[in-house]
Structure formats: C-alpha cells, structure tokens
C-alpha positions in Angstrom: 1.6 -2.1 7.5 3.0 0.2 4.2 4.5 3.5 5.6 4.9 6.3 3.0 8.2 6.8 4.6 8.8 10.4 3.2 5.8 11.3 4.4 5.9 10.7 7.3 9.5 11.8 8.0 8.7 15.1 6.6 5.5 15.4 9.0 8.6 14.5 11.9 10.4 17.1 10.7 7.9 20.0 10.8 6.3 18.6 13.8 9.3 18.0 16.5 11.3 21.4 17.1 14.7 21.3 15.5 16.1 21.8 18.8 16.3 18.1 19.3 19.2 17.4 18.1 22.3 15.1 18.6 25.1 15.2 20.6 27.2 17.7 18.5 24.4 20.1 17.9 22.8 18.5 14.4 19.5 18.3 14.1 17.8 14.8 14.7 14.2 15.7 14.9 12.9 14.1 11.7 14.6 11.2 13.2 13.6 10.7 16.4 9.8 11.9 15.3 9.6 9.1 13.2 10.8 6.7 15.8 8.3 7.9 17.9 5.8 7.5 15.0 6.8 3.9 14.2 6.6 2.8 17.9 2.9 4.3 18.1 1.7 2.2 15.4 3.4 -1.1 16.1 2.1 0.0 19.6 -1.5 0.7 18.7 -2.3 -1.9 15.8 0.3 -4.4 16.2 1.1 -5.1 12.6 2.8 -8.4 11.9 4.7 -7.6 9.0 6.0 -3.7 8.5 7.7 -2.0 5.5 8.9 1.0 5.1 8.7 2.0 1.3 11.0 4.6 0.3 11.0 7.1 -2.9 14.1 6.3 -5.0 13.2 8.6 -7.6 10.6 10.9 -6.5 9.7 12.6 -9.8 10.4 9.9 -12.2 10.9 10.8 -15.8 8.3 8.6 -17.2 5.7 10.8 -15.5 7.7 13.9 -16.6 7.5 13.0 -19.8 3.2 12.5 -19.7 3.0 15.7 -17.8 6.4 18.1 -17.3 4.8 20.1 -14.7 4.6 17.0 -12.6 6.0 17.9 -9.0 8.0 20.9 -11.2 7.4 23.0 -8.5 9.4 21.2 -6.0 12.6 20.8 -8.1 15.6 22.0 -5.9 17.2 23.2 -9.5 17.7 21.8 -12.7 19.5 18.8 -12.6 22.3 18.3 -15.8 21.4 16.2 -18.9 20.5 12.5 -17.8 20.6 13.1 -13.8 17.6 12.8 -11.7 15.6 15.7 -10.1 16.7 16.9 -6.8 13.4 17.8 -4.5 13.7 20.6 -2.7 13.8 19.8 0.8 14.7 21.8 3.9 18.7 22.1 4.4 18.6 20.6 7.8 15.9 17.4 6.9 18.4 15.9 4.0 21.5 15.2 6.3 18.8 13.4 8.6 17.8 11.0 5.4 21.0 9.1 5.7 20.7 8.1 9.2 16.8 7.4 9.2 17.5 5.0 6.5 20.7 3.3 8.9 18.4 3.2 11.4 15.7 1.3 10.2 18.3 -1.3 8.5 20.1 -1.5 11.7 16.9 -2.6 13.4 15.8 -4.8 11.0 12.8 -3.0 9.4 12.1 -3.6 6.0 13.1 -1.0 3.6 12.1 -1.1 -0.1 12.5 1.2 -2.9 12.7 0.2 -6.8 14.3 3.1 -9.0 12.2 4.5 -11.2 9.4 4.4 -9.4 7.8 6.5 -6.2 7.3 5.0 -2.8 3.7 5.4 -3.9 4.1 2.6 -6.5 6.1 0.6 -4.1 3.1 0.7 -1.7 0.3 -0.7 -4.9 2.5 -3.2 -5.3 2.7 -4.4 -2.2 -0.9 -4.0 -2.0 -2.0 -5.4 -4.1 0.2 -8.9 -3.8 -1.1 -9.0 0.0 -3.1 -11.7 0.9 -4.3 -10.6 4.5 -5.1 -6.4 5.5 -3.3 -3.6 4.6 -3.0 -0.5 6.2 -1.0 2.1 4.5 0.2 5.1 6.4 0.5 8.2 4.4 -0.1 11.8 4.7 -0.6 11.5 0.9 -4.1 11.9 -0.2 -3.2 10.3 -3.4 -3.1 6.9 -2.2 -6.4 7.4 -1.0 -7.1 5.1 -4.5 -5.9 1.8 -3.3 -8.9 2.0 -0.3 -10.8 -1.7 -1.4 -13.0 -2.2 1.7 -13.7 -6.4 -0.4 -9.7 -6.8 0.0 -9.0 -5.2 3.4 -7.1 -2.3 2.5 -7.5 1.0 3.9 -5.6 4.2 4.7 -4.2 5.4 8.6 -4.2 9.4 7.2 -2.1 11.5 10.2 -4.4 14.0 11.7 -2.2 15.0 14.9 1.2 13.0 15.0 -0.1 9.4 15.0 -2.3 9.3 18.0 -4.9 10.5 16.0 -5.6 8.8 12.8 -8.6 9.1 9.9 -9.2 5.4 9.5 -10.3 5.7 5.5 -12.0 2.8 4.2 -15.1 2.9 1.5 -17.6 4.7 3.2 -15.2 7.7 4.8 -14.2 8.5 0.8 -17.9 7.8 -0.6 -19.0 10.2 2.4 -16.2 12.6 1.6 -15.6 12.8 -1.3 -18.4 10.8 -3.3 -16.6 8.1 -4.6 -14.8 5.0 -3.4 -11.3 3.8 -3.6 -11.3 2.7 -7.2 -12.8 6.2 -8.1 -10.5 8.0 -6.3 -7.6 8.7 -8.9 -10.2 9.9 -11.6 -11.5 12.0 -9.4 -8.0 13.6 -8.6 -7.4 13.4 -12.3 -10.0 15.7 -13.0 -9.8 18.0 -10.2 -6.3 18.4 -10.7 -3.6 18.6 -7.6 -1.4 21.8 -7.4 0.6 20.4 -5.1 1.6 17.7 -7.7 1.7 19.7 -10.5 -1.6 18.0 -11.9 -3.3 20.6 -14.2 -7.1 18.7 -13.7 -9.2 20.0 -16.2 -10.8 24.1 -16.0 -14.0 24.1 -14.5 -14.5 20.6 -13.1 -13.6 20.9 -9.4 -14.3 18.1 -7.2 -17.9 18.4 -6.8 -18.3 18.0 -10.3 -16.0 15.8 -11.0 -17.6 13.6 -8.3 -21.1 14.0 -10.2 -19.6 13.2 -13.5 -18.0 10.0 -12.1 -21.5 9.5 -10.4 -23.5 9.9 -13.9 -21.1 8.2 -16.3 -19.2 5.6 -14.1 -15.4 6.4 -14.4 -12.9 8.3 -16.5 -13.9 6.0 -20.1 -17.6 6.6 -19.3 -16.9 10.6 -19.1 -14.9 11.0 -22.3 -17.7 8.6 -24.1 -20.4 11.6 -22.9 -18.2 13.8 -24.5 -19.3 12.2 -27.8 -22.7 11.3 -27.5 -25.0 14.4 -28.2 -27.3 12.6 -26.5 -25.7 12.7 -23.3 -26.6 15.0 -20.4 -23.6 16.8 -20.3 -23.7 20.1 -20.0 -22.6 22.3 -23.2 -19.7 24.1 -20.7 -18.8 20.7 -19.3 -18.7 19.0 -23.3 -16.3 21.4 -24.2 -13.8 21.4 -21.3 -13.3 17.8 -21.3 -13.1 18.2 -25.1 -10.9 20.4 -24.4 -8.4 18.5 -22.3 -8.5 15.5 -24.2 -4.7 15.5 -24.5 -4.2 15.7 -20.9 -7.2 12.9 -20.0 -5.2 10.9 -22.4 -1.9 11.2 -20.8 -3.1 11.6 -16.8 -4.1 8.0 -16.0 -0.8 7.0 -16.0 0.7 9.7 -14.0 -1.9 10.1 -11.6 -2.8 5.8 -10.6 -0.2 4.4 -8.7 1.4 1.3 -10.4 0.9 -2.0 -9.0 3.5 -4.2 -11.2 7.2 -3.1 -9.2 9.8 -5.7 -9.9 10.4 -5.6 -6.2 13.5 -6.9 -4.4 14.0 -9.5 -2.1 13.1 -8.7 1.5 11.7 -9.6 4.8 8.7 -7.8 5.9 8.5 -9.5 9.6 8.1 -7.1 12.2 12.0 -7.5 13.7 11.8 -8.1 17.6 15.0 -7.7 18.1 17.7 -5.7 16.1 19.1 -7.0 13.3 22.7 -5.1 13.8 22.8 -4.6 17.5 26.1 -3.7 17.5 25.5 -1.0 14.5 22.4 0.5 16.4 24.0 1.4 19.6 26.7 2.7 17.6 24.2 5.3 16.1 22.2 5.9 19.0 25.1 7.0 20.7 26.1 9.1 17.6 23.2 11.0 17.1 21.5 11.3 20.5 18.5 8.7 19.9 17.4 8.3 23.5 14.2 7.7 24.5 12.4 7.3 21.0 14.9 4.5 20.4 14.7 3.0 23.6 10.8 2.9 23.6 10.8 1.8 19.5 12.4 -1.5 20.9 10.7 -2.0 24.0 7.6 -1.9 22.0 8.8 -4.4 19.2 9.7 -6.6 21.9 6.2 -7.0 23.4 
C-alpha cells in the first residue's frame, strides 16, 4: 500500500475540526486525521508492506522549466534565486508536517521521498518495481495513470474519509472516463488541469479528448492525424492541436509520473510494533495523540 501522504494529510486537515488540538492549544488535527486514516486502511485491507511517500519538492524545476505555470498558482511567494518553491499551505497545517513525519518514523512506517521529484514519482516507482498488488491511496486524480488491471495495480480514491473508497481499476476509468490506465495521462494532457497549472489544449475537453485517444490510439497517434489530410480530423480539431504543438511536445514529461527514482534504502514491512517506543510516547504525550494513536497500534498489532 503507496499513500500520497500530502494528500491525504491535507484531506485530515480540512476534514477533522481544528479544535482538536494538543495539550497547549496547537492544532493536531491533520495529525490525528491521518492516524485515524492509516489505521482504517491497515484495518480494512491489511496491507503487508506500507509506505508513506512524501513530496520533497513539490513543484520541481524540471517541470517548471517544460511548463512555468506548473502548480504556479499555489506558490506561497517567490522564493530567492536557486531556492525551491514554497506551496502555499494553511498557517496552522505546516507546523503539523514536522510531527506527522516524527510520528510515522517513530512507529516504524516507511517514509520515502527523493528530492527532485514529487511523491507522485515516488509512488511509479514503487509501482512499478512491485511484484505482487498495489494499491495507491491518493485523492490525486493524476495517478489515476498507473491503474494496470494485467499487473494488479489500482487506485483507493477517498470519497468520505476512508470508509468509503472508489476502488479504480480498468473498467471504473474506461467507464468514466473512456480510457484505461495507460491512457489516462494523455487524456489529462489534453484536457488540461487548472488545478495543476496544465494549460491542455483550447477546445479539446475530455470528451473529446477521450474520442481522439479512442480514434487515433494515444498522444503519437493524435499529432500523426494532425498531418495526414487524410485523417478524420476535424478542420477545428487539425488546427488546435497544430496549434499546441509546443505544449504536446513539452507535457508528456510533466504530466506522466516517472517511474526510474533512485530511491533510498528502506523497509516497507508493515511495523507491528514501534520502532522508537520510547520517542512515540514521548510525542503522544506532547501533542495530545490519544485515541487515534492508541487505536493505530492496536490495529497494527492484530
């Protein structure tokens, strides 16, 4: 089990009032939500190996550079020559980060991030080297790409906290969206994503865009239309994509997740018992964990 860590600690934090907080008044709901989330899904599909895959550079300049609107939007402010983007991100969720990240080391969950890449990446890698299931916990659509029903990897996509989860495999995307997992980034290509930043190209939403895919096979097969008068392209379709050649060229490699991380070193076994018991009671006590904590190792014990 791959958890889009961010994700879901962000989904925490808008979902469990800020008026859980720790003994001196901070704020530990983004904590404690996502200590309640892990023990639900070790709970419910009793994952053998967990990792928690972190961001440690969310908007990483090799993607900037294809496309500098990429996740512009959510730039805190501009950062001085040479030092990374800082996301904007709610003023009482970034004092949390620090402690989620203590208390998953603490307890012996795996925690990999590889700088420059996105938690995303970190996930297709892991992915991809697997040699059993994979389910990857997200509230990110975009990894909606890695979905291979012939290598047993699907997406657990949050609905309401995570009792209720879309269980996405091949047929939920065709269904949906009219393509399956190895479509799935072309199709976001074209569409575009605002909340990425991702221009897509005018006038192919994603009912085109699913059509096209349909008609002409993937993104290669598209542009080749493009240039064959014989194609059945439509003349308004022909001369968008012609268009936005200079963003088709460039958006593959911003928009697919990578698959080749130099990862670290680590042990993805599901911990059943702390690896720092000492350090862990020491934060529970600092920061009020209580009963998400307590029932986080009760169910990694059974």
């Amino acid at each position: 089990m791959l958890l889009d860590t961010a994700s879901l600690y962000f989904r925490a934090y808008f979902g469990v009032p800020d008026s859980v907080r720790a003994p001196d008044g901070t704020p530990v709901n983004a904590v404690r939500g996502l200590l309640d989330f892990v023990a639900r899904l070790v709970q419910d599909h009793r994952p053998d190996e967990l990792v928690a895959c972190m961001d440690a550079d969310w908007r990483p300049h090799w993607r900037v550079e294809l496309i500098p609107t990429y996740k512009a939007h959510r730039v805190a402010s501009p950062a001085p020559d040479g030092a990374p983007d800082e996301e904007e991100v709610p003023d009482t969720l970034s004092p949390q980060v620090p402690v989620i990240e203590e208390v998953l080391d603490a307890l012996g969950v795996a925690r990999v991030g590889v700088s420059p890449y996105e938690a995303d990446d970190v996930i297709g890698t892991l992915a991809r080297r697997a040699a059993g299931p994979v389910d990857i916990v997200t509230g990110d659509r975009d990894l909606y790409q890695l979905v291979d029903d012939e290598r047993r990897v699907r997406v657990l996509y949050p609905v309401k906290g995570m009792g209720t989860l879309q269980l996405t495999d091949e047929a939920w995307l065709r269904e949906k969206y009219g393509v399956g997992g190895a479509g799935y980034a072309d199709l976001a290509l074209l569409r575009g994503d605002p909340s990425d930043g991702l221009p897509g190209v005018p006038g192919i939403g994603e009912k085109t865009a699913a059509k096209l895919l349909d008609a002409y096979g993937d993104l290669a097969g598209i542009m080749a239309a493009v240039d064959d008068p014989a194609s059945r392209l439509t003349p308004s379709q022909r001369r968008r994509l012609d268009e936005a050649r200079a963003y088709v060229a460039v958006a593959p490699e911003v928009v697919r997740v990578a698959d080749d991380v130099p990862l670290p070193g680590f042990d993805p076994a599901l911990p059943r018992e702390p690896r720092d018991p000492a350090a862990l009671e020491a934060l529970a006590a600092r920061w009020g964990l209580g009963g998400s904590l307590r029932r986080l190792l009760v169910t990694l014990r059974t």
